[in-house]
Every structure is written in C-alpha cells, then in structure tokens.
C-alpha positions in Angstrom: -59.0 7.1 185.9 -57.5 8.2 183.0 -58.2 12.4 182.2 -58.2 13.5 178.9 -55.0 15.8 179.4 -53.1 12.4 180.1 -54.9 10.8 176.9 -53.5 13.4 175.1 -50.0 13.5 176.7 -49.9 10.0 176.0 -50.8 10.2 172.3 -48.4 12.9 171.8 -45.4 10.4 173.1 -46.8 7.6 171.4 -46.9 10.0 168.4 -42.8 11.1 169.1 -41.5 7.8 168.6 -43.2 6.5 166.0 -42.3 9.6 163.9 -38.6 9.2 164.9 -38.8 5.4 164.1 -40.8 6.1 160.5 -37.6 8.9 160.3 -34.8 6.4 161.3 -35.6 4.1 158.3 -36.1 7.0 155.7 -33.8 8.1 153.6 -33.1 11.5 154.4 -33.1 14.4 151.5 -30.4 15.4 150.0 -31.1 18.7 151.6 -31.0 17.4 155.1 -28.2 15.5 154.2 -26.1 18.3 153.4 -27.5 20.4 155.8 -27.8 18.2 159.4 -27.6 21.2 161.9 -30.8 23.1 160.3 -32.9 20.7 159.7 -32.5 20.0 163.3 -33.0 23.1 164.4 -35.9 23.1 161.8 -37.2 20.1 163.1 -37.6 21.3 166.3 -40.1 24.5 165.5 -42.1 22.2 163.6 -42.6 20.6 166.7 -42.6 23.2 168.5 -45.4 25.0 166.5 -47.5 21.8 166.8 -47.5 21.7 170.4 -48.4 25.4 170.7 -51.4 24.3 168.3 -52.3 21.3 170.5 -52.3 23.6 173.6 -54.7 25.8 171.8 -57.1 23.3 170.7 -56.9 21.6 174.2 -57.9 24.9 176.0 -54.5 25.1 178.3 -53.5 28.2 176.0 -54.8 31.4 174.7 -55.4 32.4 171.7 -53.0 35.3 172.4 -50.5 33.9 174.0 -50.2 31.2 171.4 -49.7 33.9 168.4 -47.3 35.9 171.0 -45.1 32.4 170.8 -45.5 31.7 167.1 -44.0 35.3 166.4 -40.9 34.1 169.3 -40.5 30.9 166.9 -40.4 32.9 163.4 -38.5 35.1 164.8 -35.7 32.0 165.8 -36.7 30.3 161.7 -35.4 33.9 160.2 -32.2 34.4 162.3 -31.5 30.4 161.7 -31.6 32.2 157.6 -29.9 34.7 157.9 -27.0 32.7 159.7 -27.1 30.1 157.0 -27.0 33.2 154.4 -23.8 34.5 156.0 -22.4 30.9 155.7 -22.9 29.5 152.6 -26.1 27.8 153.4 -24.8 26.1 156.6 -24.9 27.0 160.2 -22.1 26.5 162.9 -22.1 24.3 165.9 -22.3 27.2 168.0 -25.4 29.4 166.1 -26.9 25.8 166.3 -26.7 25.7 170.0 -27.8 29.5 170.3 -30.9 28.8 168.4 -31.7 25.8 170.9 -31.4 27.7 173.4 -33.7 30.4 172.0 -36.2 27.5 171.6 -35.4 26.4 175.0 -36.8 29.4 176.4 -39.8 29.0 174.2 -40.6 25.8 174.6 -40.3 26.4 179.0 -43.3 29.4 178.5 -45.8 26.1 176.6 -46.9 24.4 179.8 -45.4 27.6 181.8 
C-alpha cells in the first residue's frame, strides 16, 4: 500500500524532471544567461523554499521551525547580493560553492 508521504515524494520527483525538461527546451533569459552561477544558486532556494512549504502543509514541520529555515535561506539570497555587488553583478566559482554549501546544511535540517 501506497501512504500519502510516498504519494507526495513521488509527485515531488515526478514534479523535478518535468520542470528541468520544460527548462532544458526554454530559452533562458538574458539575465540567466549572463549570470549562470546565481541563477543556480537562485534556483536552488526557490526550491528550497518550496520544500520547506511542502513540509509545512504535510504536517512533518512546524510552523516554527519552518520560519527559523526561511530566515537561514534569506540570509544565504542577501550574502549571494552582496557577493554579486562586490563583483560587478557576478559571483565566483568559489562564493558559488560556499553558498551551496550553506544550502547544504539547510537543506540536511528539512527531513532532519
């Protein structure tokens, strides 16, 4: 028997790769063009904030807690701005993979 939790799990996935195969055959914006390493790391809270919704509205997170890791992701969003600011508009390789691991650490305290 199928539970709801793996219903959901499975919709989520499902969800995943049809979004990435919609994205694949976009065109990207200029923006993201120009700007590959944020809008990755962009990507990637959006995400990120949906699950912690989805947890929420599931029941397998507080309300609390939930807020406590949306404050964690802004927090990453405005030091991702402020890098770009120092930079031009760009971030490097290595702020890039110090903001990923930031959301690393996030995303382990979701099902956590």
């Amino acid at each position: 028997m199928i539970t709801i939790r793996q219903t959901v799990a499975l919709l989520g996935i499902l969800g995943v790769i049809a979004s990435a195969t919609s994205s694949a055959f976009a065109a990207d914006t200029t923006w993201q063009k120009n700007h590959p390493r944020r809008e990755q790391v962009n990507t990637r809270l959006a995400r990120q904030d949906a699950r912690i919704k989805d947890e929420v509205k599931e029941g397998d997170m507080s309300k609390a807690k939930a807020a406590h890791l949306h404050q964690q992701d802004r927090q990453v969003r405005q030091e991702e701005r402020d890098m770009a600011s120092q930079n031009g508009g760009h971030i490097t390789r290595q702020e890039q993979k110090t903001l990923n691991q930031q959301e690393n650490a996030i995303s382990k305290k979701i099902h956590g």
